[in-house]
C-alpha beads as a LAMMPS data file, in Angstrom:
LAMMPS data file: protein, C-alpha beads

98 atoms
97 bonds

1 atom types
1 bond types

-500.0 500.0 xlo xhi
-500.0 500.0 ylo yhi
-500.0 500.0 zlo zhi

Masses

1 110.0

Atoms # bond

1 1 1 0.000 0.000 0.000
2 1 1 1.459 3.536 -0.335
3 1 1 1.152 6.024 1.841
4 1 1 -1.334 8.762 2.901
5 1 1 0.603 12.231 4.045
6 1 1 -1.721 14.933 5.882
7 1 1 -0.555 18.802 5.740
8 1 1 -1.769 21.843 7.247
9 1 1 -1.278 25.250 6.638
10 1 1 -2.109 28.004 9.587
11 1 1 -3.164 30.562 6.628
12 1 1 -7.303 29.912 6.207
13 1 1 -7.184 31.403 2.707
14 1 1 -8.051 28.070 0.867
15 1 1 -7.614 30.142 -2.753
16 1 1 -4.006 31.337 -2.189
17 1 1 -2.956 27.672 -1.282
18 1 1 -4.616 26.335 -3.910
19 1 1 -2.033 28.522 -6.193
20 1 1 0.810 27.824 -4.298
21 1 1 0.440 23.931 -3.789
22 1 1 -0.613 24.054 -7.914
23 1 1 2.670 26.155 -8.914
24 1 1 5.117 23.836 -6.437
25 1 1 3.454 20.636 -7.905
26 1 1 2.827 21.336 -11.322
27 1 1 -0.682 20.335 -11.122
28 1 1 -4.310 21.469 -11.340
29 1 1 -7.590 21.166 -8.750
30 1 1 -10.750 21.152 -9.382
31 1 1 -13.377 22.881 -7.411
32 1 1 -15.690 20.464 -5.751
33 1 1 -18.480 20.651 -2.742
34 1 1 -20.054 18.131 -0.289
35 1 1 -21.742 18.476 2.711
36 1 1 -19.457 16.510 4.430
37 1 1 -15.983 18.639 3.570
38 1 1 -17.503 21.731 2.475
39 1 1 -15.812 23.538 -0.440
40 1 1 -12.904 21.574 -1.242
41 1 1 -10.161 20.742 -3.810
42 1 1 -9.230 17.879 -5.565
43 1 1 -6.664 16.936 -7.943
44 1 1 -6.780 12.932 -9.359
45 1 1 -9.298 10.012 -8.840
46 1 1 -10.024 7.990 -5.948
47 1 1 -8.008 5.245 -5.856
48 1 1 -4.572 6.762 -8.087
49 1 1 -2.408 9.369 -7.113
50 1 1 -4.224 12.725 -5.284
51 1 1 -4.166 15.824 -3.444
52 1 1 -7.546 16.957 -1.434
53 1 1 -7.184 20.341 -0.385
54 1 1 -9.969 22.001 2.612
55 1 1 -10.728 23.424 5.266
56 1 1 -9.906 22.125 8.866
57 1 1 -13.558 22.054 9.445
58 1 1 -16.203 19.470 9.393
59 1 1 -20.096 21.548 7.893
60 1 1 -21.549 18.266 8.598
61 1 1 -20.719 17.733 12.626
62 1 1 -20.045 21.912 12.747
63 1 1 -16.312 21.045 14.513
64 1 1 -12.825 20.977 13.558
65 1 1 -12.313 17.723 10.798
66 1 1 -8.912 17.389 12.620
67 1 1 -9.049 18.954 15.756
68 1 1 -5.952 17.319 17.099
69 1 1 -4.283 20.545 15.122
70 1 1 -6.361 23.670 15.691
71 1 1 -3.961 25.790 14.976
72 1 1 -4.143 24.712 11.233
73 1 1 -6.595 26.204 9.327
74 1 1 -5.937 24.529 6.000
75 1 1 -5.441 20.641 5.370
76 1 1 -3.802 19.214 2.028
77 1 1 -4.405 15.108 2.261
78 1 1 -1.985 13.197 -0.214
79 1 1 -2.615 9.560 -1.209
80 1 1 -1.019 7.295 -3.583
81 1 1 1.966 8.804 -4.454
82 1 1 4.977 6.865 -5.546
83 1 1 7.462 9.114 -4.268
84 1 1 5.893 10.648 -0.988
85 1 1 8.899 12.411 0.227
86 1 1 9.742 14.267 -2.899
87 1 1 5.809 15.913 -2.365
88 1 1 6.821 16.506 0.882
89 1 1 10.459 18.058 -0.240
90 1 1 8.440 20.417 -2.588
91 1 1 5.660 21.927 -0.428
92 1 1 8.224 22.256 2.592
93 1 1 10.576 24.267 0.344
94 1 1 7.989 25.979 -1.929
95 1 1 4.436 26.865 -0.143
96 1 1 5.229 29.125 2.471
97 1 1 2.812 28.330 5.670
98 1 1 3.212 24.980 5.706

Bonds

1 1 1 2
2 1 2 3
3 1 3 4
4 1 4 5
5 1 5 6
6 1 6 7
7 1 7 8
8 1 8 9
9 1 9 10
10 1 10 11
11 1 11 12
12 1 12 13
13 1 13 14
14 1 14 15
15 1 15 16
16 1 16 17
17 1 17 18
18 1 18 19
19 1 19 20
20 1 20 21
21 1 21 22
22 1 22 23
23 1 23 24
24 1 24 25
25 1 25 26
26 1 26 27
27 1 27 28
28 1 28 29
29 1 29 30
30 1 30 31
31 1 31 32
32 1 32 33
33 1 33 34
34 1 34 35
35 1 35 36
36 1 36 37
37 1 37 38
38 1 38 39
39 1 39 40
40 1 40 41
41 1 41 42
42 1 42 43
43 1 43 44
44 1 44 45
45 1 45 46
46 1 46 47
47 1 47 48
48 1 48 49
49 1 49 50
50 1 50 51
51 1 51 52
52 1 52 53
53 1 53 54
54 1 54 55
55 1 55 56
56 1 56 57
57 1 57 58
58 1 58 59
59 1 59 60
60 1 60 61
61 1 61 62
62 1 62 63
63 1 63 64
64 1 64 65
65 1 65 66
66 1 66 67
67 1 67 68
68 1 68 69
69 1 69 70
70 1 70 71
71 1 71 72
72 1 72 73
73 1 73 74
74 1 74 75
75 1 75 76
76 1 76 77
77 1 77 78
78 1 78 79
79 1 79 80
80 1 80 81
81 1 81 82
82 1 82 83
83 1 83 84
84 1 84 85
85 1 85 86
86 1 86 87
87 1 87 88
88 1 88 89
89 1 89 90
90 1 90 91
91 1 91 92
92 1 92 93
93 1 93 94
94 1 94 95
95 1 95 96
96 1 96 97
97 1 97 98
């Protein structure tokens, strides 16, 4: 199985890191919505290689969706990547708040 990484970001401005996690990966989200993570980001398909970007906040149960960090605001989920630590290389040296 390959691994699942979880980031946060303390900036809650879910559009600027959406362009910063796009320009340090070289890839592009699309918009989605659910009642269950709110306005989110996604980039991939279930099941291959992905990035969900939202908030650290949970519309359906009104509390934080991770709430062992409350001091992030911002959550980028990673799944399926073949090289995990060259994803986590990039963001740490190229999206500032992370």
């Amino acid at each position: 199985m390959k691994p699942f990484d979880l980031y946060g970001f303390r900036d809650g401005d879910l559009e600027s890191a959406r362009v910063a996690i796009e320009r340090a990966l070289q890839v592009s989200f699309k918009a989605h919505e659910s009642s269950y993570l709110g306005d989110y980001y996604r980039f991939g398909k279930p099941g291959e290689s992905t990035l969900i970007l939202r908030r650290n906040w949970d519309p359906d149960a009104d509390e934080l969706a991770e709430p062992e960090f409350p001091e992030v605001a911002i959550l980028l989920e990673t799944a399926y990547w073949d090289n995990p630590d060259g994803i986590r290389e990039v963001l740490l040296n190229k999206v500032r708040g992370i």
